[in-house]
N, C-alpha and C positions, 0 to 999 in steps of 0.2 A: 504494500500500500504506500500512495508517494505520503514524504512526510508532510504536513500541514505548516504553509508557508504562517511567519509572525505576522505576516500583513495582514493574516484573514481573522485577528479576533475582534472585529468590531461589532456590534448590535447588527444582526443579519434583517436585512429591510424582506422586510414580511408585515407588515400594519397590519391592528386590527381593521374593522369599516369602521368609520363615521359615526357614530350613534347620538341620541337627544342627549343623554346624560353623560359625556363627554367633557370633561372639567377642560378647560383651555392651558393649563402646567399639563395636562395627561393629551391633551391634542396635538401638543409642543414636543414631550419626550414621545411621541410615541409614530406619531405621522409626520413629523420635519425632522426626516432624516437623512437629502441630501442639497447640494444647492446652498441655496442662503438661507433656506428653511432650516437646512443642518446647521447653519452659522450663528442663524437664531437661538436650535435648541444647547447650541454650547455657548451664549451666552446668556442662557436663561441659568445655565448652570455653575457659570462663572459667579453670576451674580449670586443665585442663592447659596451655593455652596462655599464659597471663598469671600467675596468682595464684604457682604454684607456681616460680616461676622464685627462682634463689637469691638474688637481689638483693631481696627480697620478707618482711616478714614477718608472717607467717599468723597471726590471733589466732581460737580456734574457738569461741563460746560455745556451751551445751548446755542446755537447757529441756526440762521433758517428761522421761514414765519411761523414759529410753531404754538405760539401765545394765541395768535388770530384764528389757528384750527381751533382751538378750546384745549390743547393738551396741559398747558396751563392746569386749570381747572381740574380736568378728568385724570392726568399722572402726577404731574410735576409738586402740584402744591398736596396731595397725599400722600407721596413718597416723603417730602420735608415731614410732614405730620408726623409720619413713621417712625422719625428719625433713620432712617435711610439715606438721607444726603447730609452733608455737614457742610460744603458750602460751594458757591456757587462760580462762576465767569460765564456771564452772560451780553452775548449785542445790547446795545442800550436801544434796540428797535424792538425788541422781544419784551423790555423791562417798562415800554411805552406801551406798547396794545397789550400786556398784562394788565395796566391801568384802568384799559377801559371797563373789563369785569368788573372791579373792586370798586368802579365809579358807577357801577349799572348802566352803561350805555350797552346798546345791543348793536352783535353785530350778525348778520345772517348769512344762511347757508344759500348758494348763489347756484351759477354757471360758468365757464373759462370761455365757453364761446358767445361773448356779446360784444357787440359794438363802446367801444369806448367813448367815442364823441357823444354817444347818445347819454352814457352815467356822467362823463363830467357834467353835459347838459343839464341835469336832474341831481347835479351834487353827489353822485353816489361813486366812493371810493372802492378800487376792486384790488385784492390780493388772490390772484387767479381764480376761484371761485367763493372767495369769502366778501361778502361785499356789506357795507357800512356806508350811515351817512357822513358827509362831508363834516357837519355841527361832531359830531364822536371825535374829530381830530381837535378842532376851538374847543372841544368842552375842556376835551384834557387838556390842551393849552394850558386854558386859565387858569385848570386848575393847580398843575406843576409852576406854571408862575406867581399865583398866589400863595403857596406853600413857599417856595423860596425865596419871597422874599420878605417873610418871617424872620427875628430876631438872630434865631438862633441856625439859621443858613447863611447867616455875614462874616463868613470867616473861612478859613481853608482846612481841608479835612479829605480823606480818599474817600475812593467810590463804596467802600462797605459802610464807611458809616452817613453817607450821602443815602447810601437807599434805606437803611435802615431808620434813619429820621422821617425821611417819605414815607417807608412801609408805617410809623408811627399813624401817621395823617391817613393811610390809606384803610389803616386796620379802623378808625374813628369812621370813615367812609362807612365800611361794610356792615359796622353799625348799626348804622343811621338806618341802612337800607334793608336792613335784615336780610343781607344776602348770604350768610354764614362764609366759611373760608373757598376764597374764590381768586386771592390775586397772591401770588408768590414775591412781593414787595411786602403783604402784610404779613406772611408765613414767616418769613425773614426776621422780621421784627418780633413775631411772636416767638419765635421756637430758636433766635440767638443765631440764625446760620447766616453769616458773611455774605456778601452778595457785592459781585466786581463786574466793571465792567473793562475791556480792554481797549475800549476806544471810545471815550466818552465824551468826543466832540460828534460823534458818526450815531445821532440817531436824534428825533425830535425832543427829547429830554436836553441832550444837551443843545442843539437849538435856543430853546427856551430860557438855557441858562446864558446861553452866550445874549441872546437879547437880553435880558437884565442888566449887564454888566454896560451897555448905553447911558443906562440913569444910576449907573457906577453901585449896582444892590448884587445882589447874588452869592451865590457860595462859588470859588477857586478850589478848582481838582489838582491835589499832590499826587500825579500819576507812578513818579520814586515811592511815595508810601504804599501804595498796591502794589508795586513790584516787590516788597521787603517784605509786605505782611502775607503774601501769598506766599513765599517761600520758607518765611517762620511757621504757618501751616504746616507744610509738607515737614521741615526739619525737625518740630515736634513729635510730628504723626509717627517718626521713625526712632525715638527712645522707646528706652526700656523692649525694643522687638516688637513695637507697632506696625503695622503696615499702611501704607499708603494708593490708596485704586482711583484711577480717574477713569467717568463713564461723559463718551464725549460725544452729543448729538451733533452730528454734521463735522464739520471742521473748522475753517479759518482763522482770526484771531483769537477768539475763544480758545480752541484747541492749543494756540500756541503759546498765550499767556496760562494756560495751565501747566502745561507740560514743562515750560522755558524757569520751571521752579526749580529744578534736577542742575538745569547747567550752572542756574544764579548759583545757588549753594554749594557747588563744586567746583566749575569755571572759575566764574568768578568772585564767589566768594572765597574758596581755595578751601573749605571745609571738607573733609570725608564722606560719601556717600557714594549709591550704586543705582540710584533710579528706581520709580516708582515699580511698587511689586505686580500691581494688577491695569491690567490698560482694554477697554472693552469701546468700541469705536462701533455706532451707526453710520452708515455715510454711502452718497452714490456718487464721491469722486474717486477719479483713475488716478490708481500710481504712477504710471508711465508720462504722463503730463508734466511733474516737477512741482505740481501745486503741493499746499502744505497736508489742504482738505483729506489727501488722496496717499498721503504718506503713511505706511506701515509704519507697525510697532517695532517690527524689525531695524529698519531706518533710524529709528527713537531710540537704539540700543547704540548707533554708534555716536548719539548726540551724548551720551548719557542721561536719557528723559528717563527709559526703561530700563529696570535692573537686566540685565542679559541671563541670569539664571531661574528669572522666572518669565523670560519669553513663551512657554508652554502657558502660563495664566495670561495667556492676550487674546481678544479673539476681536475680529474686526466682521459687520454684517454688512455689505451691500445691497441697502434695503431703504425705503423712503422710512423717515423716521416716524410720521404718522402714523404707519404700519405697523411699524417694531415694537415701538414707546407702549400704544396700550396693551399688546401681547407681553411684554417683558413685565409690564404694572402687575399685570393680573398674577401672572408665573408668580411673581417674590410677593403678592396678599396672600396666594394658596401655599406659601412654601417655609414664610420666614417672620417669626414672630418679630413682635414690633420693638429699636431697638432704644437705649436712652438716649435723651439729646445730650450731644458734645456739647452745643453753647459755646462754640470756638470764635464766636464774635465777641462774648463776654472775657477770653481770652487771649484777646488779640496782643494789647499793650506788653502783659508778661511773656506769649512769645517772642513778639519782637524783639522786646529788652534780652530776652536769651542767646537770639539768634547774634546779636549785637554783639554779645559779648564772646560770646563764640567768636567770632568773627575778628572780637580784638585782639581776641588771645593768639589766633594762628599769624599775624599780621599787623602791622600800627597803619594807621595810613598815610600816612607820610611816605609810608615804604612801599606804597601800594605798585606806584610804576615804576620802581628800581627792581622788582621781580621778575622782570623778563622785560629787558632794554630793546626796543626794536626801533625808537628816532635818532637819529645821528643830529 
């Protein structure tokens, strides 16, 4: 008898059928099993069985309209509840139509094939098939501009505790309106988890801040203190034999001020470390292009983003995240008790001041560019 090659001890694709009582974690392991469907069910597995674990912390970025589908809503701000994320980099376009839930503005489920001269005509703004009135962009306007330019927005501060002050106002919003927990600005604030954005002139939030600062009011983004305290994160998360997992919906600069925490703290900070332990990637960009979106974990090993001995914990899906986000929600409600909140916002200050000092010890700064001389 020939002997049985090692390659053949996988799960042998035989599914049961379909059935009504068919749980969606038991539709996941059982019928996605090859394709992106199999990429799915090993990062349903990533997550439950390793990333989530409370010794673990979870940094989620967010790319893509994915606030304006309702994911918002239906994953993003239940999985914070959960304590399942601990904290965030998100577009400041995702962090603006989050707003409109938590402000009760509606927006509706639409069509991709209409006439656009016809909705600007009629005021009616479109994100491929999600469409809204034109008044849902001025409401929020107002209302990010009246919020800021409040007392305690005159002064400079980074983007976590910029939103976390908003999430304050926004959580009073949801309030008012009885709309229970609906906008992940107010989850933010309520449950302590950091929330950055990496480009905070690039979205109508900062817009609005930039108009302010005309009649000389507004809050000044220390985009240096979101590069320090994102990597004080990570540098903590990794005492005492913690681990650190980034799960990154989509790519671009999200993805890259998440990840670019591995090289601060060892590039350039010159501190010890090997890269994040767990890396789980939604995304429909191609590697072969040179985009970042589209960049393996693999690639992230030679940045030092990604620990290289736990490249086996990486799993990357080519999948519209729409798709993924509430199959992956549902997988870790059926899998994975709920876990405590870090409250690593309440934390930020004594990381930092650690990561600091760390920092002083390996190095003075004085000395910083006598360590590898490269101007003549």
């Amino acid at each position: 008898m020939t002997k049985r090659s090692r390659f053949l001890g996988g799960t042998r694709i035989l599914p049961p059928p379909v059935g009504r009582k068919m749980s969606v974690s038991g539709l996941v392991d059982k019928t996605f099993l090859a394709y992106n469907a199999g990429r799915l069910r090993e990062a349903s597995r990533l997550l439950t069985e390793r990333m989530l674990k409370q010794d673990v912390t979870v940094g989620l970025s967010l790319t893509g309209a994915l606030t304006p589908a309702g994911l918002g809503v239906s994953c993003i701000v239940p999985l914070m509840k959960a304590g399942f994320i601990d904290w965030i980099v998100s577009t400041g376009a995702n962090l603006y139509h989050d707003a409109h839930f938590g402000l009760g503005l509606p927006l509706h489920a639409g069509s991709p094939f209409m006439d656009d001269r016809v909705l600007r005509d009629e005021k009616v703004v479109r994100i491929y098939d999600v469409l809204f009135s034109y008044d849902v962009l001025l409401d929020t306007d107002a209302f990010f501009r009246q919020v800021v330019d409040l007392p305690e927005f005159q002064c400079e501060m980074g983007t976590a505790e910029f939103h976390y002050r908003l999430g304050a106002y926004m959580a009073r919003r949801e309030r008012e309106l009885r709309m229970g927990d609906v906008s992940i600005l107010s989850a933010g604030w309520r449950y302590g988890i950091p929330i950055y954005t990496s480009s905070p002139g690039d979205s109508s939030i900062g817009m609005n801040v930039a108009a302010m600062q005309f009649g000389g009011r507004g809050v000044k983004i220390d985009v240096s203190l979101d590069v320090n305290e994102t990597a004080a994160i990570v540098h903590d998360a990794k005492k005492e034999k913690g681990k650190s997992a980034v799960w990154i919906l989509g790519g671009g600069s999200p993805k890259n001020f998440m990840l670019q925490t591995e090289p601060h703290v060892q590039e350039v900070l010159g501190l010890g470390e090997r890269g994040h332990d767990y890396f789980l990637q939604i995304t429909d960009a191609r590697p072969d292009t040179g985009g970042l979106s589209g960049a393996t974990p693999s690639e992230a090993v030679s940045w030092g983003k990604v620990d290289p001995d736990r490249l086996p914990d990486t799993v990357v899906c080519y999948l519209d995240t729409t798709v993924a986000l509430p199959v992956l929600c549902a997988c870790v409600f059926d899998r994975v008790a709920k876990r405590r909140q870090k409250r690593l916002y309440d934390r930020r200050g004594a990381m930092l001041k650690h990561l600091g000092e760390e920092y002083r010890k390996k190095v003075s700064a004085d000395a910083v560019t006598k360590k590898r001389k490269v101007l003549r």
